[in-house]
C-alpha positions in Angstrom: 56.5 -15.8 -5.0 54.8 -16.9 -8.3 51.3 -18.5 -8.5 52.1 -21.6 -8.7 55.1 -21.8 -5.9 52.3 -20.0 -3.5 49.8 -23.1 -4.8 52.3 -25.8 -3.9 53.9 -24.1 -1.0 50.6 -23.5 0.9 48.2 -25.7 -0.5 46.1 -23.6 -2.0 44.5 -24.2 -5.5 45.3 -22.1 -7.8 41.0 -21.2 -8.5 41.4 -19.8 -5.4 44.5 -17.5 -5.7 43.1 -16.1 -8.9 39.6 -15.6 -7.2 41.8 -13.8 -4.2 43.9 -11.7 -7.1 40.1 -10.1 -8.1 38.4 -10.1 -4.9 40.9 -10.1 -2.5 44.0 -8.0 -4.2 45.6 -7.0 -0.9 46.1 -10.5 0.2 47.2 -11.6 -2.8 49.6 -9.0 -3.0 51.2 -9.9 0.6 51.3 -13.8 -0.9 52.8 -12.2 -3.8 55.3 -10.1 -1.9 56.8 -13.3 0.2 60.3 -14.8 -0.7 59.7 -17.9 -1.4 63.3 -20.0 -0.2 62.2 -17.6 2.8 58.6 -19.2 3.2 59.8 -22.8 2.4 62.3 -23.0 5.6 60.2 -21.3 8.0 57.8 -24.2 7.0 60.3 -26.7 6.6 58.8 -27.3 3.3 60.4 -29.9 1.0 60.3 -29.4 -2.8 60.1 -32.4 -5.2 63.1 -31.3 -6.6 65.1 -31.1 -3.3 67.8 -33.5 -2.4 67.8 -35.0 0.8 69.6 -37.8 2.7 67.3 -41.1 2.6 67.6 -43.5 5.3 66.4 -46.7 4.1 66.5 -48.3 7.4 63.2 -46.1 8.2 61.8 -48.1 5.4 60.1 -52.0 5.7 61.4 -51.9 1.8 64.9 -50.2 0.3 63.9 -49.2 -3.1 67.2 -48.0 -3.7 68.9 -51.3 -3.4 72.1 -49.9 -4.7 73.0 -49.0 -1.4 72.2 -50.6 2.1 73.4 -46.9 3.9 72.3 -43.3 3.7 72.5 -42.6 0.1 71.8 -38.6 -1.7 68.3 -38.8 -3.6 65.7 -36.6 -4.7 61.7 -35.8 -2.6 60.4 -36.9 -6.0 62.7 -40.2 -6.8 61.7 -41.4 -3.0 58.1 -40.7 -2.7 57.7 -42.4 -6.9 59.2 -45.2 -5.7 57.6 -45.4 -2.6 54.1 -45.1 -3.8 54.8 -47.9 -6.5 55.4 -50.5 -3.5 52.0 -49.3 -2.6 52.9 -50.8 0.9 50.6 -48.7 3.7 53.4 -48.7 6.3 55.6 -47.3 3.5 53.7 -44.8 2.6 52.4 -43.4 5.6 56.2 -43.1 6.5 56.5 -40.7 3.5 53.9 -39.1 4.5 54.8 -38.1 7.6 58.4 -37.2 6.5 57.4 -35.3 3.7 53.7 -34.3 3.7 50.6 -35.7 2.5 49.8 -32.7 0.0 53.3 -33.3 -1.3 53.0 -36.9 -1.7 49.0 -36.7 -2.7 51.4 -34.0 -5.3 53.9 -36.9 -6.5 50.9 -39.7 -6.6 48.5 -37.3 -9.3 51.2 -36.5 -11.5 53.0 -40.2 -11.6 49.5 -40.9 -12.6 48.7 -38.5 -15.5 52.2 -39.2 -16.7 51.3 -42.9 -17.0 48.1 -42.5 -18.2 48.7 -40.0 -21.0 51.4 -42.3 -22.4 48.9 -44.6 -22.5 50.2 -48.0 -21.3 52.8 -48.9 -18.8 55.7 -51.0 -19.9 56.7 -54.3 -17.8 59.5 -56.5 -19.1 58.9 -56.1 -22.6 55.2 -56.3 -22.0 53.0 -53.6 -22.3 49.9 -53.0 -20.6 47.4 -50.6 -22.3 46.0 -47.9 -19.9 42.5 -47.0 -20.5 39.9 -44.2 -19.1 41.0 -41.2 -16.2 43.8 -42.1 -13.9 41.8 -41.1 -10.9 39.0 -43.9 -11.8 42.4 -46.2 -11.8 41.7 -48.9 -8.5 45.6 -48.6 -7.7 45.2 -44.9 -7.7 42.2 -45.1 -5.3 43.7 -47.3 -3.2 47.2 -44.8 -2.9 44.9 -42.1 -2.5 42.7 -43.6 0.7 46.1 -44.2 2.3 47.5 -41.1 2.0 43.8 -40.0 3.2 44.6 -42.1 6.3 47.9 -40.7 7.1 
């Protein structure tokens, strides 16, 4: 496995994997050695980019209102949406289907995405972002949730 599929498969950050690549080679190594479509089904591991089979009746909200049945979408299209609803049942639903590191994942980099653009567009209005997205009260709020899952 690479460095950063043994980051986001096991949760660990990536100081710490080059810390253990000095210090501690021989673990690193093992890491290293793992297949990594191996390591993601013995941990029934979804990926962002993974397609599953959403349910919206597990939902209190369908975001994908196209469809009132099972309908093919991707980890990263449900939990976005999801986390835009910012509805706590919601959530923590997603949370426990998919994993709180993967939607804690989704939430950080919906939010650097927004805030390096630099506003987010509503209608044909456009709201200027300002300042770091984690000082953002909408992203402490997701964040607590996802805490509380």
């Amino acid at each position: 496995m690479t460095q950063q599929e043994i980051s986001r498969l096991l949760d660990i950050p990536d100081r710490t994997l080059r810390d253990w690549k000095k210090n501690r080679s021989r673990l690193y190594d093992v890491l290293e050695s793992l297949d990594y479509d191996e390591t993601k089904e013995k941990q029934s591991f979804q990926d962002t980019n993974d397609v599953v089979v959403f349910n919206p009746k597990k939902y209190t909200t369908n975001c994908f209102w196209q469809t009132n049945e099972t309908s093919s979408q991707t980890v990263y299209s449900i939990i976005y949406n999801y986390l835009s609803l910012m509805d706590a049942s919601d959530i923590k639903q997603i949370c426990k289907e998919y994993g709180k590191s993967l939607v804690r994942y989704v939430l950080n980099d919906k939010y650097k995405k927004m805030y390096d653009k630099g506003y987010i567009s509503t209608g044909g209005m456009d709201i200027q972002l300002s300042g770091s997205y984690n000082k953002s009260e909408m992203y402490k709020e997701l964040s607590r949730i996802i805490n509380d899952c």
